[in-house]
C-alpha positions as CSV (number, residue, x, y, z in Angstrom):
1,X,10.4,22.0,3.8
2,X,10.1,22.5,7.8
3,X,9.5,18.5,8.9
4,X,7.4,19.3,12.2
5,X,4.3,17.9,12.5
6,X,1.4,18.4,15.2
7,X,-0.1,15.5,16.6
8,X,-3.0,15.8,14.6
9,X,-1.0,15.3,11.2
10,X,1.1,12.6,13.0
11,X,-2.6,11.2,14.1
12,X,-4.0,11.1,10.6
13,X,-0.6,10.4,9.0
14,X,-0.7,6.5,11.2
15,X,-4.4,6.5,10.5
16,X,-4.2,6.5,6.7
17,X,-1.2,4.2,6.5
18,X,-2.9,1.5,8.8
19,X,-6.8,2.0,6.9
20,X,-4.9,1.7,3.4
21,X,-2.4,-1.3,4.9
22,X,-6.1,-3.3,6.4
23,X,-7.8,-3.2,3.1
24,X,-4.9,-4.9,1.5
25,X,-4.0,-7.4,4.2
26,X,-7.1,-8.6,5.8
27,X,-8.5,-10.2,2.0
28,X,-5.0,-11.9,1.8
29,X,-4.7,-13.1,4.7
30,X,-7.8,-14.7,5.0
31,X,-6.9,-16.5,2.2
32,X,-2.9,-17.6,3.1
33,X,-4.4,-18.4,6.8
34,X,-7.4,-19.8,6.0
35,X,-9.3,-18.8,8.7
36,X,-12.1,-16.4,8.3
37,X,-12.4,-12.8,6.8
38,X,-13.6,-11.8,9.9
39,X,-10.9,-13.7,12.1
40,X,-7.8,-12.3,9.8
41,X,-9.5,-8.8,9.5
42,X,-9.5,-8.7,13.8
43,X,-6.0,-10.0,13.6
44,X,-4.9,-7.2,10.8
45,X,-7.2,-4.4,13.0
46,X,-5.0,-5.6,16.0
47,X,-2.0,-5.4,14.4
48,X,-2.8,-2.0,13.0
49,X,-3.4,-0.7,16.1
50,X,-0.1,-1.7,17.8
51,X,1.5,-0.1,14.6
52,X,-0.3,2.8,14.7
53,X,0.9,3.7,18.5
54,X,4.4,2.4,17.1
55,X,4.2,5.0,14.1
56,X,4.0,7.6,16.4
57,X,6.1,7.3,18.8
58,X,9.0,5.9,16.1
59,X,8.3,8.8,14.0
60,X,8.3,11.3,17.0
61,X,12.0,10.0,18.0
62,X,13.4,9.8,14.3
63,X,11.9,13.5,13.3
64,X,14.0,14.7,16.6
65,X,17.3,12.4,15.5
66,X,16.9,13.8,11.9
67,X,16.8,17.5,12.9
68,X,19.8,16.9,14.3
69,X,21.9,16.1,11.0
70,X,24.2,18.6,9.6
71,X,22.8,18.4,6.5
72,X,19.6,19.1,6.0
73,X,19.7,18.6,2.0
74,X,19.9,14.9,3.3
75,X,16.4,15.1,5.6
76,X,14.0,12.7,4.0
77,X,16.1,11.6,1.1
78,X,15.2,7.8,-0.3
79,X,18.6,6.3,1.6
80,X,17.2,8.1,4.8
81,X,13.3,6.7,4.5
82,X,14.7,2.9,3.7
83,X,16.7,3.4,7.3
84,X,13.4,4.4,8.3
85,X,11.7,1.6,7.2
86,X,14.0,-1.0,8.0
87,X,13.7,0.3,11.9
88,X,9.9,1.1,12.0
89,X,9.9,-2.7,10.7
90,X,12.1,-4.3,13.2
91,X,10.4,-2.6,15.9
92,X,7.0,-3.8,14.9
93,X,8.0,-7.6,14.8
94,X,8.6,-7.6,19.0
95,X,5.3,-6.6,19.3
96,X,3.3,-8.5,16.6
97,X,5.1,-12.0,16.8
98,X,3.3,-12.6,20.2
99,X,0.4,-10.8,19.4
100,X,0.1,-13.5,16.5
101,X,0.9,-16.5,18.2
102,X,-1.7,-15.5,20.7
103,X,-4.8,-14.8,18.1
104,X,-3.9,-18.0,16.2
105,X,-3.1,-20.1,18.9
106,X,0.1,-20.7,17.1
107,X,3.9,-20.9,18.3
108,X,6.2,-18.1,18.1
109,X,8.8,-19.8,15.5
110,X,5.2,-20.3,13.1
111,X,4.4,-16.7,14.2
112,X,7.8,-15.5,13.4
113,X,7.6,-17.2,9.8
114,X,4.0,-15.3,9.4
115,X,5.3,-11.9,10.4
116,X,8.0,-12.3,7.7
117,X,5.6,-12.8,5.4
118,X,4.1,-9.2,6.7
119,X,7.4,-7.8,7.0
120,X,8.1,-8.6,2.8
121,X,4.8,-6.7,2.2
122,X,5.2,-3.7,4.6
123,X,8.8,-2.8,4.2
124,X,7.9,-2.0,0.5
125,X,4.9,-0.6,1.8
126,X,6.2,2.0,4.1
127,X,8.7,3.1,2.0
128,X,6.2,3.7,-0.8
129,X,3.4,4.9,1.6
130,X,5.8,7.0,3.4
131,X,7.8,8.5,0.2
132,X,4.7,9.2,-1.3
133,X,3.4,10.8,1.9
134,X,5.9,13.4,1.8
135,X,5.7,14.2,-1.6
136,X,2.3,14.9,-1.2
137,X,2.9,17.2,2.2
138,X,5.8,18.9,0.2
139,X,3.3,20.3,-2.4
140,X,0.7,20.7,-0.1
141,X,3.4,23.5,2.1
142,X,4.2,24.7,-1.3
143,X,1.2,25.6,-2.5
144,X,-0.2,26.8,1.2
145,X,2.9,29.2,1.5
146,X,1.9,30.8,-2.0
């Protein structure tokens, strides 16, 4: 399975993980925060914007690292997409902590707590999203090289 992607499938790739992400956050959060639908769902569309540029620009640099392995029985493996996730994640927090704090006119140690809180649903979430993703594209290039 070739892993290059053009910028459209990286595009719709971020676009579907945030759209499927925002219509399971933005319900619970209202909820946890309570604050509005409306004021959580702004907060969640902000945050899935920031994570959409993030998603493509992480994914751009660890497609390049990962070509460069010796082994490429190893590309995409389950140990190789929690590394991914665990990174993507960290990434993500130095932008959405203050982005939080900011929204909810909160401090950044409350922020901090609430993006833990995101953190314990995404990092399942982009491992699952992710794993399924390419399990999908996999059969997808199998059956269009048939």
């Amino acid at each position: 399975m070739t892993i290059e992607k053009s910028l459209y499938e990286r595009f719709l790739h971020a676009v579907l993980f945030e759209l499927v992400a925002l219509l399971l956050c933005a319900p619970v959060m209202s909820w946890f925060l309570g604050v509005s639908f409306t004021h959580a769902g702004l907060l969640t569309l902000m945050i899935s914007l920031v994570a959409m540029a993030w998603n493509v620009i992480f994914n751009s640099i660890f497609d390049r690292l990962e070509r460069r392995r010796k082994d490429p029985a190893a590309l995409r493996s389950f140990a190789v997409r929690v590394v991914h996730s665990i990174l993507f994640e960290a990434g993500l927090i130095l932008a959405v902590v203050p982005l939080a704090a900011w929204w909810l006119g909160i401090g950044l140690v409350e922020a901090f707590v609430l993006d833990i809180g995101l953190v314990l649903f995404f990092l399942p979430y982009t491992l699952a999203f992710n794993w399924c993703y390419d399990k999908v594209r996999a059969g997808m290039l199998k059956r269009a090289a048939c």
